[in-house]
C-alpha positions as CSV (number, residue, x, y, z in Angstrom):
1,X,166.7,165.1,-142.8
2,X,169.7,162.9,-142.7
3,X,170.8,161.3,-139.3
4,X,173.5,158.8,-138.1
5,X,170.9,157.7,-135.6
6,X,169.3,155.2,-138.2
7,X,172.6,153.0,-137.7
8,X,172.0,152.8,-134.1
9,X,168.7,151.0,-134.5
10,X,168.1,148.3,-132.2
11,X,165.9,144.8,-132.9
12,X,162.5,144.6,-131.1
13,X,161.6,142.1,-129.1
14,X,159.7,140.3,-126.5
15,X,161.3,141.5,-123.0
16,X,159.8,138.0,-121.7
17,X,162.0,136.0,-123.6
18,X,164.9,138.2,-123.1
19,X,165.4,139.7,-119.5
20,X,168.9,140.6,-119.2
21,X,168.9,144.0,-121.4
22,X,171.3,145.6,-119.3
23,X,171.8,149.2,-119.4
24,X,172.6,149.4,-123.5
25,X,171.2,152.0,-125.2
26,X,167.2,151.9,-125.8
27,X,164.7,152.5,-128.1
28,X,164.0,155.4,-125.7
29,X,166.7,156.8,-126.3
30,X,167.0,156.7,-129.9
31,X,163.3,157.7,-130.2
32,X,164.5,161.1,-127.9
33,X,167.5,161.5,-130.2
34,X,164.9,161.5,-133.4
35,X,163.0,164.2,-131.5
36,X,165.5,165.9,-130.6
37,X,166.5,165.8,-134.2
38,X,163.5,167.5,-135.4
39,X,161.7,164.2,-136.8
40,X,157.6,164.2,-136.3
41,X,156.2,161.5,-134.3
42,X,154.4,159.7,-137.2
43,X,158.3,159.3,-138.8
44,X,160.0,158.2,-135.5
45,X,157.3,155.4,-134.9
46,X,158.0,154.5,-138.7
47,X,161.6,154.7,-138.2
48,X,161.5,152.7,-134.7
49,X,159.2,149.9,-135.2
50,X,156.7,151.9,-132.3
51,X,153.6,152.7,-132.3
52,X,152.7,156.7,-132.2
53,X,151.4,156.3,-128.9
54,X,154.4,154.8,-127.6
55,X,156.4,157.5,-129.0
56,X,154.4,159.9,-127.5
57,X,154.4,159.0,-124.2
58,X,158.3,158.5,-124.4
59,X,157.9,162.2,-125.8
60,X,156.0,163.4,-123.1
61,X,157.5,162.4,-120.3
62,X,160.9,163.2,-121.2
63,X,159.5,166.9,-121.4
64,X,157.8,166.6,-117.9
65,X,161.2,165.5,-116.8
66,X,163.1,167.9,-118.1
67,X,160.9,171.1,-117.0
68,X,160.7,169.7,-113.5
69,X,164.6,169.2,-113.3
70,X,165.1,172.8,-113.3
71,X,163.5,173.1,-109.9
72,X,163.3,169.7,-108.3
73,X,165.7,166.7,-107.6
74,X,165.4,163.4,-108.8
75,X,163.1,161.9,-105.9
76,X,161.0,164.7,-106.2
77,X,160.4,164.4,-109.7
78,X,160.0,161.0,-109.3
79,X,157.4,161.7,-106.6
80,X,155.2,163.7,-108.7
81,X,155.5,162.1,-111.6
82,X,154.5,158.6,-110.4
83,X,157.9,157.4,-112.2
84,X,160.5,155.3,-110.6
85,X,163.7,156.9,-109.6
86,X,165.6,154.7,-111.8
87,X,163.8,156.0,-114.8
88,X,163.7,159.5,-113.8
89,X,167.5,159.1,-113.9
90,X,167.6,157.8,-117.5
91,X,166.2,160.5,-118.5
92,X,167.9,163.2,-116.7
93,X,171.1,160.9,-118.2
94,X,169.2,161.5,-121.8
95,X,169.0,164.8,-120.7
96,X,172.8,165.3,-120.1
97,X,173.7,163.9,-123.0
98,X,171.9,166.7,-124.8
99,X,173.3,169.3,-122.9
100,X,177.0,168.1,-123.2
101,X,176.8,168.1,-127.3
């Protein structure tokens, strides 16, 4: 599979020594965009510098978000889900993004 995301790849690095990210684009959302793309977990932790699990979990809960925005609002999802609203709304933004291609 060929992909323009692998020129969006950002550096890791240690969040302690660097603490204002901002609201750039993450390695969340480039690991969603791989998925999204069709790439297996094993390639996108490859690809990202992550660990499986980490990918995973991004994975996971991107899905969880995304089936319980069809019925809920943000601060219920957030509820349930144990998430912050602030990251239940990055990835309803991920989300979005998706929809609007």
């Amino acid at each position: 599979m060929s992909s323009d995301i692998s020129k969006e790849y950002l550096p890791t690095f240690n969040r302690r020594i660097i603490q204002d990210i901002g609201c750039a684009i993450t390695h969340k959302r480039i690991i969603l965009k791989l998925y999204k793309n069709g790439y297996q977990t094993p390639d996108i932790a490859r690809m990202t510098n992550h660990t499986e699990e980490a990918c995973d979990r991004y994975i996971k809960a991107y899905k969880k978000v995304e089936k319980l925005s069809q019925t809920m609002n943000i601060d219920e999802i957030a509820q349930v889900l144990e998430m912050s609203r602030s990251l239940v709304e990055e990835y309803i933004n991920i989300l979005n993004e998706e929809e609007d291609k």
